[in-house]
C-alpha positions in Angstrom: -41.4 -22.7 -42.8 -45.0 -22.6 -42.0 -45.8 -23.8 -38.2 -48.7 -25.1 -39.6 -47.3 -27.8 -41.8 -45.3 -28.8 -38.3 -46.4 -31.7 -37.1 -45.4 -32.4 -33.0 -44.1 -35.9 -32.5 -45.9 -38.2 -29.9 -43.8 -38.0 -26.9 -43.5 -41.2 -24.9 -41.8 -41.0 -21.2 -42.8 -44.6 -19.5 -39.8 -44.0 -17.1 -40.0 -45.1 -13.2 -40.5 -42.1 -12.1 -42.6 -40.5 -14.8 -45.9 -40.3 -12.8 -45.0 -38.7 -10.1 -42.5 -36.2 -12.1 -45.2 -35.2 -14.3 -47.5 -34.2 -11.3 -44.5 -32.4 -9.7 -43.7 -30.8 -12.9 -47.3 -29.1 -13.1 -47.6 -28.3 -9.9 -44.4 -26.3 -10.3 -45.2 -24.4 -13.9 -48.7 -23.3 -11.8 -46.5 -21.2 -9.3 -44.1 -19.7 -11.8 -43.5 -16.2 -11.6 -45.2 -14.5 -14.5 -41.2 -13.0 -15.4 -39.9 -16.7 -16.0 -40.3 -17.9 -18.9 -39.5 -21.5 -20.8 -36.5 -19.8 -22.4 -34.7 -19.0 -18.5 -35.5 -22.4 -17.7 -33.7 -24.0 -20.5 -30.9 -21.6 -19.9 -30.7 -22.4 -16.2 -30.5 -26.1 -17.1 -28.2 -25.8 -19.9 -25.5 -23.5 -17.4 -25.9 -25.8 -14.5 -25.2 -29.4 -16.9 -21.8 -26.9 -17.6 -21.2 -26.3 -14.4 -21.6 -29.6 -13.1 -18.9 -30.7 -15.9 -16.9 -28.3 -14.8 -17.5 -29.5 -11.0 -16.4 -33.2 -11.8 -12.8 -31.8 -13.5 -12.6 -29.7 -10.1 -13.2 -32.3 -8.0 -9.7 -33.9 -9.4 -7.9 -31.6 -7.0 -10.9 -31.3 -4.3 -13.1 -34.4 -4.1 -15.6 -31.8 -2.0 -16.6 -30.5 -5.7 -18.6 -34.0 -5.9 -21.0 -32.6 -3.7 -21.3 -29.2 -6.1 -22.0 -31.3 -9.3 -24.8 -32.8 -7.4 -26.0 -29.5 -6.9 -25.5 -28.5 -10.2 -27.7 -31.9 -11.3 -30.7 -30.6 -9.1 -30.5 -27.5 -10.8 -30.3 -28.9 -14.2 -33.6 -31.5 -13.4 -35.6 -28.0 -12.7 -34.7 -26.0 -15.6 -34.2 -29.0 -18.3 -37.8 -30.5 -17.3 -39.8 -28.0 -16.4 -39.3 -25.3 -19.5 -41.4 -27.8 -21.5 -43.8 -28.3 -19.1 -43.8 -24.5 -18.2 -44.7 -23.7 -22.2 -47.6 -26.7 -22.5 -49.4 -25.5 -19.0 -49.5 -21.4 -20.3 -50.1 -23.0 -24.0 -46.7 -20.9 -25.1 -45.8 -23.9 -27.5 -43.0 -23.8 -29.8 -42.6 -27.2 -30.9 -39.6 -26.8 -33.4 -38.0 -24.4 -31.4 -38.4 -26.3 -28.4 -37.6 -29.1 -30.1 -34.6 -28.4 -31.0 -33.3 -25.7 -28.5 -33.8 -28.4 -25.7 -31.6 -31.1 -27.3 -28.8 -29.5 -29.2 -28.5 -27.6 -25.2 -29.0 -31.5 -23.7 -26.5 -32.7 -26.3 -23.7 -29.9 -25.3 -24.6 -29.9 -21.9 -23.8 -34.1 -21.8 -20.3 -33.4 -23.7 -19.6 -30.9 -21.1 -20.4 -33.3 -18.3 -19.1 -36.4 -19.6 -15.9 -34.3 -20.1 -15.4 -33.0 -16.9 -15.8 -36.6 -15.4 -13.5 -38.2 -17.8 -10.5 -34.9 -16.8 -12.2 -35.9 -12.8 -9.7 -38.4 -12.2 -12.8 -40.7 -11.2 -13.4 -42.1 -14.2 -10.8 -42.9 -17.4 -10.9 -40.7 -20.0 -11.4 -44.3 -22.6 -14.1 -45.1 -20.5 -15.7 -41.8 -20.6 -15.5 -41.3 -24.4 -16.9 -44.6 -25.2 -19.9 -43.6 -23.0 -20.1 -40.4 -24.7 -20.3 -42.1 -28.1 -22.8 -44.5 -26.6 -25.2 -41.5 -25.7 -24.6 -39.5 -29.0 -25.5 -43.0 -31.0 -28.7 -43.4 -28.8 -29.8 -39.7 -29.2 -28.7 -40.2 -33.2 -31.6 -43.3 -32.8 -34.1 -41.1 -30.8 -34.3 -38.8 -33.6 -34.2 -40.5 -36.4 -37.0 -42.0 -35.4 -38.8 -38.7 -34.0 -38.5 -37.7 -37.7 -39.3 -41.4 -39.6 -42.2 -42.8 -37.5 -43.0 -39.6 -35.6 -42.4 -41.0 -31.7 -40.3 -39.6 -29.0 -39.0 -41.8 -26.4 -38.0 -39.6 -23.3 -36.8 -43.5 -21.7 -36.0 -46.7 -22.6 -37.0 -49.7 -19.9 -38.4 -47.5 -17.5 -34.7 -45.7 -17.5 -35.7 -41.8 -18.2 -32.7 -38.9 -17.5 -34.0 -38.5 -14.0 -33.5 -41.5 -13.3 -29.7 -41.5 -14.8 -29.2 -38.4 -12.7 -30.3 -40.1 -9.4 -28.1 -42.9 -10.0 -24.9 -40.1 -10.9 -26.2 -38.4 -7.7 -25.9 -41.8 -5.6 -22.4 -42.5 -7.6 -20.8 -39.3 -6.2 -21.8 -40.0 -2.9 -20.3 -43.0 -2.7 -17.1 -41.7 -4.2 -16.1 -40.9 -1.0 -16.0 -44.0 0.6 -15.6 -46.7 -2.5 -13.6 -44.3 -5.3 -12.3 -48.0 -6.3 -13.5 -51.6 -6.2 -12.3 -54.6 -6.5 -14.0 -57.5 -9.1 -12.3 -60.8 -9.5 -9.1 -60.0 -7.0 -8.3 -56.7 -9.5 -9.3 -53.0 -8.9 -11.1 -50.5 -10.9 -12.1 -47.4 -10.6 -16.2 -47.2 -9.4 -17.4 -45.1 -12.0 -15.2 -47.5 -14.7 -17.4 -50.0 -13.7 -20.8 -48.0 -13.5 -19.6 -46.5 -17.2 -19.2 -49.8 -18.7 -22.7 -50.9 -17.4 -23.8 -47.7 -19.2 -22.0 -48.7 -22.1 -23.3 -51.9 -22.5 -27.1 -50.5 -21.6 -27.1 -47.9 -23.8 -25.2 -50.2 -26.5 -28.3 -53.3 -25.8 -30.8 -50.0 -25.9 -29.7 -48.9 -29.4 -29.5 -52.6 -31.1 -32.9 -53.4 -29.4 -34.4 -50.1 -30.8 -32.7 -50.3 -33.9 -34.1 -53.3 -35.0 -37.4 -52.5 -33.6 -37.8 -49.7 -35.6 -36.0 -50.8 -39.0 -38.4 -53.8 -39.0 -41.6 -51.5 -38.2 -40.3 -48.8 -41.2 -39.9 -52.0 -43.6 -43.8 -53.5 -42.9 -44.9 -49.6 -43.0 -43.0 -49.4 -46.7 -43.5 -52.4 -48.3 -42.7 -52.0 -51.6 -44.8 -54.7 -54.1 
């Protein structure tokens, strides 16, 4: 298990946002406290993604609790983003720890969430656990490629995870006023709707990406 023998994948975040993030990012891991450390961070991020899950299955009795996950989501953008940052800027790399720590945490941390908005009342629990098997297949796809061709996307079409959190953020606000809508003379739930968009994003993402990658693996192996 030499670290030597390790070889860090090319990260690739071409997200919306990813610019100014990255600056923001920096600027933030300069003015850490010396006492924090990327392993705080990841912890910080990995409690708040529970405790926004948590939040949304509160918020089935006390719709105030939508304003708490987005909380929780601020929180979660700080420690998730920045503990990686945080370890590249003081050159404190530990790339399969890092590796995997961050993403079996982001993994958990999206099950929990997911969860607690499918037991929310705002969204149906069908709905909810095809979206959850839409994100695991994509992440399945993000890292079997990480490992195969050695690339890891952060985003697909300019759609990163702070982006995704931005949009939940706007979702929950308008919760309050619009917790249903009405397409074609029927009504359905708001974040129905806004999870079968996901659904079907995430679902064009993985066939798009899939075939993408299978064809550039087949050129790459030719056999004679």
């Amino acid at each position: 298990m030499a670290t030597q023998q390790f070889k860090d994948a090319e990260r690739k975040q071409l997200s919306m946002l990813a610019a100014i993030e990255k600056k923001t990012l920096i600027w933030l891991a300069q003015r850490m406290p010396a006492w924090v450390n990327s392993d705080h961070l990841t912890g910080l991020g990995f409690a708040a993604m529970i405790a926004a899950g948590l939040c949304y299955w509160a918020a089935s009795w006390d719709r105030r609790f939508l304003l708490v996950v987005i909380a929780a989501l601020v929180v979660n953008w700080f420690g998730d983003s920045l503990d990686g940052t945080l370890a590249r800027v003081r050159n404190r790399l530990r790339p399969r720890y890092g590796f995997y720590v961050d993403h079996i945490t982001d993994a958990i941390g999206t099950f929990c969430l997911i969860g607690g908005l499918g037991l929310s009342g705002y969204m149906s629990t069908t709905v909810a656990l095809c979206l959850l098997i839409a994100y695991f297949l994509l992440s399945i796809e993000v890292y079997l490629t990480t490992y195969t061709i050695g690339t890891f996307h952060l985003s697909f079409w300019s759609f990163g995870p702070t982006e995704l959190r931005i949009l939940l953020c706007v979702g929950n606000i308008a919760l309050f006023k619009w917790p249903r809508v009405k397409l074609h003379g029927n009504g359905y739930l708001l974040f129905d709707v806004g999870g079968v968009i996901g659904i079907i994003g995430m679902g064009a993402m993985l066939l798009w990406a899939s075939i993408r990658h299978t064809r550039q693996l087949y050129n790459a192996e030719r056999l004679p």
